[in-house]
C-alpha positions in Angstrom: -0.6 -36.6 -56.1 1.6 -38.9 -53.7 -0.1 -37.5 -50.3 -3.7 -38.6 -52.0 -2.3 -41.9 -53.2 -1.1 -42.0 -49.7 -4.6 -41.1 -47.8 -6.3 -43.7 -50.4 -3.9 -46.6 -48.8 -4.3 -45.3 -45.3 -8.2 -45.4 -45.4 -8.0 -48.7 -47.0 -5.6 -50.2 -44.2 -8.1 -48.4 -41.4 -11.2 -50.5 -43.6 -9.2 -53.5 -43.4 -8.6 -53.3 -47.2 -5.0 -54.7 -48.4 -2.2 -52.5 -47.7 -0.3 -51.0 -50.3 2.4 -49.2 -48.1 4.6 -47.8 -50.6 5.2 -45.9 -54.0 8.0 -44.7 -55.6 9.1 -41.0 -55.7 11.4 -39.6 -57.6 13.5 -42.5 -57.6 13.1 -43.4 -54.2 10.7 -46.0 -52.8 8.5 -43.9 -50.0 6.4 -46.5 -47.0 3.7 -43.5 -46.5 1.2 -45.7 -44.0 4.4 -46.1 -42.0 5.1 -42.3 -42.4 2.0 -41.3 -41.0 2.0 -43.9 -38.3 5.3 -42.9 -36.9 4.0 -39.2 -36.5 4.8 -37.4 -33.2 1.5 -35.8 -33.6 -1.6 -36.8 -34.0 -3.5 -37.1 -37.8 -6.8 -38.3 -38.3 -9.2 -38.2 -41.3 -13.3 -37.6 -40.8 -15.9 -36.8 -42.6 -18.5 -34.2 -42.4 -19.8 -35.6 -39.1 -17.3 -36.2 -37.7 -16.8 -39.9 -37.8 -13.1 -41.0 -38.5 -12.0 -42.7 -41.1 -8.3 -42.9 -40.3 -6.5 -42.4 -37.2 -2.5 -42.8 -36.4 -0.7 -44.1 -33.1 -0.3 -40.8 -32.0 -3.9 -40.3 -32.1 -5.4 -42.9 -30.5 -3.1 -42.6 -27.6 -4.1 -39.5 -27.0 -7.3 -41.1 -27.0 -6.4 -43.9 -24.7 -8.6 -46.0 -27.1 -7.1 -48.4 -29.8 -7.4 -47.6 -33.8 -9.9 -49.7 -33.9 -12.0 -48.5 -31.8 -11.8 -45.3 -32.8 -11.8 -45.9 -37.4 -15.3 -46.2 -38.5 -16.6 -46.3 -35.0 -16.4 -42.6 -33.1 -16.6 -39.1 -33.8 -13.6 -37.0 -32.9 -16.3 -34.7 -31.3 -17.2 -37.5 -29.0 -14.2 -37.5 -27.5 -14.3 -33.9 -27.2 -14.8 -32.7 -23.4 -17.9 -29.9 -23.1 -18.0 -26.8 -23.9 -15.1 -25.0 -22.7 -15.7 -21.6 -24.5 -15.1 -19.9 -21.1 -12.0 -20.7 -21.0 -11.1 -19.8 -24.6 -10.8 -23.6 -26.3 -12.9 -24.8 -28.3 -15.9 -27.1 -27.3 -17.5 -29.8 -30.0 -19.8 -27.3 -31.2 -17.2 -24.9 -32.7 -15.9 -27.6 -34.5 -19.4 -28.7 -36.1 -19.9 -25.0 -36.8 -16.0 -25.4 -38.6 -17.0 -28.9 -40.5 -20.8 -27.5 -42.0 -19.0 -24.3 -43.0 -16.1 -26.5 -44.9 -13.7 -24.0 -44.0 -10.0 -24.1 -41.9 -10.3 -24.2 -38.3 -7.7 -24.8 -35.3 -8.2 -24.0 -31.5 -6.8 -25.1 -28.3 -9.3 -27.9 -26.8 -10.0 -30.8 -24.4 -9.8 -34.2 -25.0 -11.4 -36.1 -22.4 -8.6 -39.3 -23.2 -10.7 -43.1 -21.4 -10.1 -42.9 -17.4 -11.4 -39.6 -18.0 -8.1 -37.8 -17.6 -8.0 -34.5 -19.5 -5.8 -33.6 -22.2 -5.1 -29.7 -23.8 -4.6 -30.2 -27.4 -3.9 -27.8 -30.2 -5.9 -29.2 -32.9 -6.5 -27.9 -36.4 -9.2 -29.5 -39.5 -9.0 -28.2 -43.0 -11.3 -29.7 -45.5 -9.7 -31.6 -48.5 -11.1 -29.5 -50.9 -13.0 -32.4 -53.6 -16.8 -31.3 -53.8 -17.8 -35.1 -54.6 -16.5 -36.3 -51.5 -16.4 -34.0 -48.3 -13.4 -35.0 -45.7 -10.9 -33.5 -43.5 -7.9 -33.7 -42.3 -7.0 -33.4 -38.9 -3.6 -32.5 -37.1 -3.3 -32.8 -32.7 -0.6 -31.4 -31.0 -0.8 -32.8 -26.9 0.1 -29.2 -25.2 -1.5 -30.3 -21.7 2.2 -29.2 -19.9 2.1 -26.1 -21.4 -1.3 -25.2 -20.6 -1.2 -26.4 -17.3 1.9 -23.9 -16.9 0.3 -21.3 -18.9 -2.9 -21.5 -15.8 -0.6 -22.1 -13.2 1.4 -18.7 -14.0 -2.1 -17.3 -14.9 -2.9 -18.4 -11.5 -0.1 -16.6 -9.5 -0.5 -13.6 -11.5 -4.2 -13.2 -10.5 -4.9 -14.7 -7.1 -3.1 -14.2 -3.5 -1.1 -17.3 -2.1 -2.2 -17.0 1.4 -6.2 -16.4 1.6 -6.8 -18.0 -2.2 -8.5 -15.0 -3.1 -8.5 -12.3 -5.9 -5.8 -10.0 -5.9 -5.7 -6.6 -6.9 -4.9 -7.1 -11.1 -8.0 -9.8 -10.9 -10.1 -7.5 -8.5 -9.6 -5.0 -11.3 -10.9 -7.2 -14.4 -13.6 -8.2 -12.5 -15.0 -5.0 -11.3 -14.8 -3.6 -14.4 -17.2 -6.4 -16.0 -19.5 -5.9 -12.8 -19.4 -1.7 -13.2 -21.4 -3.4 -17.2 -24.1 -4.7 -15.6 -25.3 -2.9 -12.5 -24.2 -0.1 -10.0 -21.6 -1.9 -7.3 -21.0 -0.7 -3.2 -17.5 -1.4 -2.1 -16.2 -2.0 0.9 -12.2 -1.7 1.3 -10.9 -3.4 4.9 -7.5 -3.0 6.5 -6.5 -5.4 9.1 -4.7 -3.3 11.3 -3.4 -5.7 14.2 -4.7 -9.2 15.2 -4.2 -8.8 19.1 0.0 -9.6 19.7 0.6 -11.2 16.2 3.5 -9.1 14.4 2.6 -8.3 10.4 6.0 -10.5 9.8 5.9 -11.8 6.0 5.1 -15.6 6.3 4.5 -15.7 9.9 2.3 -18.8 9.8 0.2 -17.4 12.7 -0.3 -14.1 10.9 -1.4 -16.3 7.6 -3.7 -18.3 9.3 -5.2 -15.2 11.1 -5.9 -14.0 7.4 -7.6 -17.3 5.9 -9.9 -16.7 8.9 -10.6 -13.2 7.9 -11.1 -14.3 4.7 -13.1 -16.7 5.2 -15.7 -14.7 7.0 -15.4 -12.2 4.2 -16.8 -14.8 1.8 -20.0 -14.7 2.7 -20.5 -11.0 2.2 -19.4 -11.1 -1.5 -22.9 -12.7 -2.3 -23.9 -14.4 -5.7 -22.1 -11.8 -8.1 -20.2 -9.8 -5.6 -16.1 -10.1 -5.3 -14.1 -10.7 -2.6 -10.0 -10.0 -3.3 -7.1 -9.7 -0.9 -4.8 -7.0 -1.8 -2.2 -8.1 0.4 -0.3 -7.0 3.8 -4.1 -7.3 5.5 -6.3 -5.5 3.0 -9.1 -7.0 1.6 -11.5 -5.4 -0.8 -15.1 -6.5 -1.2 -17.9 -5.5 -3.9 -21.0 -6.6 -2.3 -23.6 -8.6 -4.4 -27.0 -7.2 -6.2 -29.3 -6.1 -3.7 -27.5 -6.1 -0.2 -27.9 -2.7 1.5 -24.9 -0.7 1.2 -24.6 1.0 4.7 -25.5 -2.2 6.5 -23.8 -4.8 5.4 -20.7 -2.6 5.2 -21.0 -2.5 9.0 -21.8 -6.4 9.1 -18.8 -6.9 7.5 -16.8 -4.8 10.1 -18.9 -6.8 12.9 -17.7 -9.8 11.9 -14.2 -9.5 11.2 -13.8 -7.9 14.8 -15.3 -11.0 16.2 -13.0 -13.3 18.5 -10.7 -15.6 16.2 -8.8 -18.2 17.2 -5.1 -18.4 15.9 -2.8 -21.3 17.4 -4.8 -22.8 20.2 -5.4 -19.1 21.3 -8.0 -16.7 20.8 -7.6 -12.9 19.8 -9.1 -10.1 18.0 -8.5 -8.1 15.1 -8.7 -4.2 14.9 -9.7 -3.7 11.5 -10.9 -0.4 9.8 -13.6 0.3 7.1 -13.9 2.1 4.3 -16.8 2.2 1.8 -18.2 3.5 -1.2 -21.1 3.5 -3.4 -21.5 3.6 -6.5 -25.0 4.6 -7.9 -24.9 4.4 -11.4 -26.6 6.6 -13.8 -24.8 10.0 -14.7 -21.6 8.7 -12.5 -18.6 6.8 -14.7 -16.6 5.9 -12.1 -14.9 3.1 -13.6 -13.1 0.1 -11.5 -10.2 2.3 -10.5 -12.4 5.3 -9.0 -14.1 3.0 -7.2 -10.9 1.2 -5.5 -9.5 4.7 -4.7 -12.5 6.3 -3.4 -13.4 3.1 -0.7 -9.5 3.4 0.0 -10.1 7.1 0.4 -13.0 6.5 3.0 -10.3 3.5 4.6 -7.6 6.2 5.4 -10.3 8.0 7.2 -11.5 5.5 9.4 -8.0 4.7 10.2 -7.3 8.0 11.5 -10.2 7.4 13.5 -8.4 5.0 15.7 -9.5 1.7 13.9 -12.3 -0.6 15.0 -14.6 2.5 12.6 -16.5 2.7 9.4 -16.4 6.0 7.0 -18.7 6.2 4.2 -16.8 8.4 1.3 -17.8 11.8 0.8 -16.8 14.1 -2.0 -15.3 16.1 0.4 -12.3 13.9 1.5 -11.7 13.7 -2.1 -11.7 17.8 -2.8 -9.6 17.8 1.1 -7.0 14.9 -0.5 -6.6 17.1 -3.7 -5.6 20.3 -2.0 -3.2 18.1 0.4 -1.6 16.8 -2.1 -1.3 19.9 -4.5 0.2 21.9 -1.4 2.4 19.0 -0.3 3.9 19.7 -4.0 4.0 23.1 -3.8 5.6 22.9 -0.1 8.3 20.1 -1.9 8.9 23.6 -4.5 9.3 25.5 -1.9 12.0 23.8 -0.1 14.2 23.2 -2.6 14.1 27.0 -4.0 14.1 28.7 -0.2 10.5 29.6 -0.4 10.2 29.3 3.5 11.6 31.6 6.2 11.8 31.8 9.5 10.7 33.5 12.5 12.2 33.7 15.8 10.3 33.5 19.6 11.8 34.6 22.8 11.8 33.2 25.7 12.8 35.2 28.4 13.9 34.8 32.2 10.8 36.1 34.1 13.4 37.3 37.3 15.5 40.1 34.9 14.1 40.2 31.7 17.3 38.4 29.5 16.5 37.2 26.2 17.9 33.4 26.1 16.5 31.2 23.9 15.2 32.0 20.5 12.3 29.5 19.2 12.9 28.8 15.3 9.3 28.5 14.0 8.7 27.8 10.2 7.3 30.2 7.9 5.1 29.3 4.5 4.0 32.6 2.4 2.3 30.7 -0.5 2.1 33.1 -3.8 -1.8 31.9 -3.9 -2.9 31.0 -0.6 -1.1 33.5 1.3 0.7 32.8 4.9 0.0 29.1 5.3 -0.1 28.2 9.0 3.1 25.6 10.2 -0.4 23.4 11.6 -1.6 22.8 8.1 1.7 22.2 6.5 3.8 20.4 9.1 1.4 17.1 9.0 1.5 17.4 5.0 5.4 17.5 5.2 5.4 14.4 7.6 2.4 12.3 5.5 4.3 13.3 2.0 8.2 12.3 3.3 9.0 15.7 3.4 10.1 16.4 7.1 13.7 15.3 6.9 14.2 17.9 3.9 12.1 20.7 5.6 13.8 19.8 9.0 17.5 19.9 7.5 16.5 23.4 6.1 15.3 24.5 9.1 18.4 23.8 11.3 20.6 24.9 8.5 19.4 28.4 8.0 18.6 28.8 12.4 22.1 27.2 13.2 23.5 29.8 10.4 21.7 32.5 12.2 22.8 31.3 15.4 26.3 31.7 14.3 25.8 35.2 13.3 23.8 36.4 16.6 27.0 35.0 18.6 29.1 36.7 16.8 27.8 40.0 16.9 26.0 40.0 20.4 27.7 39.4 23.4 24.1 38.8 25.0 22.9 36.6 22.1 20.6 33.7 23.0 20.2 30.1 22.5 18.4 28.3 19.0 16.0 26.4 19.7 14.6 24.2 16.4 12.2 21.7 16.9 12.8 17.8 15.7 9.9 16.2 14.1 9.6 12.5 15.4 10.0 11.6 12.2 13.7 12.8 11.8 14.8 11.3 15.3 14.1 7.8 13.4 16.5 8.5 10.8 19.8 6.6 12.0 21.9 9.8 10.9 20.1 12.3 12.9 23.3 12.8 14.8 25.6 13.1 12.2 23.6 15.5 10.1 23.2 17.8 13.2 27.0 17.3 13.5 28.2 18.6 9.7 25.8 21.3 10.3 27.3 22.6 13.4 30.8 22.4 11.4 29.9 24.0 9.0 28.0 26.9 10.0 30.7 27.3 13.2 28.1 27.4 16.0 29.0 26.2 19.3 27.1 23.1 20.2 26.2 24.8 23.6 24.3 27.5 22.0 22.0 25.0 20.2 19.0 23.2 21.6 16.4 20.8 20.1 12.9 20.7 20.9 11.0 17.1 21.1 8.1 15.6 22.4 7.3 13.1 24.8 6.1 10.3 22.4 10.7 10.8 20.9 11.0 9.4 24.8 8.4 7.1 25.6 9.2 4.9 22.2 12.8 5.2 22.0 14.2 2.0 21.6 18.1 1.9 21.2 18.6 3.7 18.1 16.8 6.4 19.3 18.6 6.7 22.9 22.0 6.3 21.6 21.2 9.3 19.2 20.0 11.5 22.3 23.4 10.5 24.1 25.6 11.4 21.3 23.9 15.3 20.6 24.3 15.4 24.6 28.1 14.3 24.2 28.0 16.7 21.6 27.0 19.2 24.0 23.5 20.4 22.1 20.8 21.1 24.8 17.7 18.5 24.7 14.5 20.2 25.6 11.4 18.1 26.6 8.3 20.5 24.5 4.6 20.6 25.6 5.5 18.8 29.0 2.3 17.5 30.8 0.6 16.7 27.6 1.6 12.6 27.1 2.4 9.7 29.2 4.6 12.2 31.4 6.9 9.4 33.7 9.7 10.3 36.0 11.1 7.0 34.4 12.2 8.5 30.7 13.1 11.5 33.1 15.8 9.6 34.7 16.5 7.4 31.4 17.7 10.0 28.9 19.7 13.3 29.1 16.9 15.9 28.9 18.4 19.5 30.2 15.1 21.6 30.0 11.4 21.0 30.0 8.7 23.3 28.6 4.9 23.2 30.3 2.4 23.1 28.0 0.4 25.8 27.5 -2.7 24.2 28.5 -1.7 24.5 32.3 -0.4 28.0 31.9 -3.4 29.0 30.7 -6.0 28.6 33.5 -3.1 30.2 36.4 -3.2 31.4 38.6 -6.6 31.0 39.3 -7.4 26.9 39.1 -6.0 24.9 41.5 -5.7 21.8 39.5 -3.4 23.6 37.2 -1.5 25.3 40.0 -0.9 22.1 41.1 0.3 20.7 38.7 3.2 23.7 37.5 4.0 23.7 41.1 4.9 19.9 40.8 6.6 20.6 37.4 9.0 22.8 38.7 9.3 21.4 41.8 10.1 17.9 39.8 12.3 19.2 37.1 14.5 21.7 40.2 15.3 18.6 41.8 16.7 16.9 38.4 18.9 20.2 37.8 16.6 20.7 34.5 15.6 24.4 33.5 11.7 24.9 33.2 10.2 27.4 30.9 6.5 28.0 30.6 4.6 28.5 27.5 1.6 30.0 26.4 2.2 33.3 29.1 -0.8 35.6 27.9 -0.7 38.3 31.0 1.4 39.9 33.7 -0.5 38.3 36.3 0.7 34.8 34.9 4.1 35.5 34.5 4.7 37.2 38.0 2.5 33.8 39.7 5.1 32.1 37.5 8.2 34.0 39.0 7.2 33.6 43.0 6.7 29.9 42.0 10.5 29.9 40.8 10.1 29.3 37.1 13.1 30.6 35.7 11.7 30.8 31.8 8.8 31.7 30.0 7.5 32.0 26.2 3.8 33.6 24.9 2.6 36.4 23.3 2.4 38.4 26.5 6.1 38.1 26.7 6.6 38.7 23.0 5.3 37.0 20.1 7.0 35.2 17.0 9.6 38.0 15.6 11.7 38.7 12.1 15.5 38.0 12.2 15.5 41.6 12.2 13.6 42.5 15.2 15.3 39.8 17.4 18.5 41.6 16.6 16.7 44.6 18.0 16.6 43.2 21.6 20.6 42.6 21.5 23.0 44.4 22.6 26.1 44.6 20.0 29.7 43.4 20.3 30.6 46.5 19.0 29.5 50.5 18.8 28.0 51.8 15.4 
């Protein structure tokens, strides 16, 4: 056949034999040796063990070594780079494995070309199939670009730009060979503030305050441990065969909280802790279990203020199950008016008037029963539920409100309380505003309950929003007074019209002077601002009339009158008109 005749020619050339470059096919007069020469890729002929017996331009300057170098005088497995099995090409012993077995093989590998550069090659060998005389063919591609781009993307897919380390796809991979071999402790660490450096993405001081952290981290991940960055600060260790679990957890939290310089200055990092261990055995956690359940122990030792490790337990897990199956149900029942609402007076301790009705939120579960507002409140706020359940709220009170005013001519004030959450919605105003239009209450005859911690951070979103309900004409009432940063300064800053003291004062009058003090003060403070003052928590008659000689005008507890039905506030109005 015409590709024999031309092999035959080529080897002869490559020996130095005569050339005989061409033969005629059909009609036409074909220079083969040239054909072959000319190649874009590489070709090469061998035999058994390798050694070459032709070899084309391409090939040999893939090589970096001339023809004749290379014909009669190397094996193409000597030019081979080693074993690269790891990284799936194929290293010279896969191809001797190919050539004893005479069968078709093609892999990427490495050619290590002279000046030792490196070049990715998709090679292939086939045998040429005559039993008296064993040889191959061989075909290169150069795909050294390609595989370069191929890592480089691999790269960025599987490791974090700023520390160099793992992320959380490779973290994955990799724990889940480690979970093959042996049991694994984990340790996942949020950085949650390096002294005054702002979590700003790219912040060059911010980076280089990571690559620090990292690097101390390092040294914790041991001989077959990992250590990953799962970005925005958290990293996420799996300590090395035989380190003590407990201890080195906290040696890890010790030495990121160490002193760290950052720009020519030095600072500290609060970071948090959270770990888990795995022990193997009956228990198939698998990678994932494992990142959630250290995470799991994280959250908790972020609640504890940071600068704290928490070793999981399976009861946060049962605690996080049951939070998040009634933060579902609680999202059901808002949306199908599940909830209701109660209503607590507080009354003017000189006569007796009802003039302010407290909204207060009201959960009967069909299988837990009457769920307390302290259990589901902080599940609305952590879920991203409190703008929903707040717009309910002050819908259905401000609708009540409407209904009170027009049937009573003695009917009181709504109160409804504003999570902090909702004041940082930059609508909060205008919702407020459609519902009062809609529902036809009078502004006046509305008031909204905050807490300190709405005053003490608002920045100017937050005060132009208390300026425009004031301009609106709803009240503004200061709750649980005396319990925060209390300051005369966010008194005098923003257009609060009534203050309530915490119940924690009220409590202990009249008979502990500290707290006497202090509600003397309060009143005496908030009379000389023109603010009204009502006291919560009033439990007996001897509080309230030590409240009323001390000139508190208001006052709220269940010795007054505790939490009622719409119904049996209606009972303490008088009506517009006669039955």
């Amino acid at each position: 056949m015409e590709y024999d005749s031309a092999r035959r020619h080529a080897r002869a050339n490559a020996r130095g034999a005569p050339p005989e470059y061409a033969e005629t096919f059909l009609g036409k007069r074909v220079d083969y040796e040239n054909l072959l020469s000319r190649a874009a890729c590489g070709l090469f002929e061998c035999e058994p063990d390798g050694t070459l017996l032709y070899a084309n331009q391409a090939y040999a300057e893939l090589t970096g070594l001339p023809i004749a170098e290379l014909v009669g005088k190397r094996t193409f497995l000597s030019l081979l780079a080693v074993d690269r099995t790891s990284t799936g090409m194929a290293g010279p012993q896969a191809w001797r494995n190919a050539l004893s077995a005479d069968r078709h093989f093609e892999q990427e590998c490495v050619y290590r070309r002279h000046g030792r550069q490196l070049r990715t090659v998709l090679q292939a060998i086939s045998p040429l199939g005559q039993a008296d005389d064993r040889r191959y063919v061989g075909v290169t591609m150069d795909v050294t670009r390609r595989a370069s781009e191929t890592r480089n993307a691999w790269y960025a897919a599987h490791y974090d730009t700023v520390t160099r380390l793992p992320n959380f796809f490779l973290l994955e991979e990799r724990l889940s060979l480690l979970l093959r071999r042996r049991p694994v402790a984990v340790v996942s660490v949020a950085v949650d503030d390096i002294g005054a450096l702002p979590r700003a993405a790219g912040l060059p001081e911010w980076e280089g305050a990571l690559q620090v952290l990292a690097a101390r981290l390092r040294a914790f991940g041991g001989d077959d441990g990992i250590v990953a960055h799962l970005g925005a600060g958290e990293f996420f260790v799996a300590l090395g065969a035989g380190q003590p679990a407990g201890e080195t957890a906290g040696q890890v939290l010790k030495r990121l909280c160490e002193p760290l310089r950052v720009a020519g200055h030095l600072t500290y990092a609060r970071v948090s802790a959270g770990l888990y261990e795995h022990t193997g055995g009956g228990d198939t956690a698998c990678a994932h279990d494992l990142i959630r359940r250290a995470h799991l122990a994280l959250s908790h030792a972020r609640e504890a203020g940071g600068c704290a490790l928490r070793r999981f337990t399976d009861r946060m897990e049962t605690e996080l199950t049951d939070r998040w199956s009634l933060a579902s149900d609680l999202a059901g029942a808002v949306a199908d008016n599940g909830l209701f609402l109660e209503y607590q007076p507080e009354m003017d301790l000189r006569d007796g008037r009802l003039v302010v009705a407290e909204a207060l939120v009201r959960w009967r579960h069909p299988r837990r029963g009457r769920v307390s507002p302290a259990d589901f409140i902080p599940v609305a706020e952590a879920a991203g539920l409190i703008g929903a359940l707040g717009a309910w709220v002050m819908e259905q009170a401000c609708r009540f409100g409407r209904a009170l005013q027009t049937r009573y001519g003695d009917a009181p004030r709504i109160a409804v309380n504003v999570s902090p959450l909702q004041f940082r919605e930059a609508d909060l105003a205008d919702a407020v505003s459609a519902v009062l239009e809609r529902t036809g209450l009078d502004p006046a005859r509305l008031e909204l309950e905050i807490t300190e911690g709405v005053l003490l951070e608002a920045g100017a979103a937050v005060a132009g929003t208390l300026d425009r309900l004031h301009d609106m004409g709803v009240r503004l009432v200061l709750d649980d007074f005396g319990t925060g940063y209390s300051s005369l300064g966010y008194l005098a800053r923003h257009p609060v019209d009534r203050l309530k003291i915490d119940r924690s004062f009220v409590r202990r009058l009249p008979h502990d002077p500290r707290s006497r003090a202090i509600v003397t003060a309060i009143i005496g403070m908030a009379r000389a601002l023109g603010m009204e003052v009502t006291a919560e928590g009033i439990e007996t008659a001897e509080q309230a009339d030590f409240l009323r000689e001390l000139g508190c005008p208001l006052g709220q507890g269940f010795g007054l009158y505790r939490p009622l039905a719409a119904q049996g506030l209606e009972n303490l109005l008088t009506p517009r008109f006669a039955a």
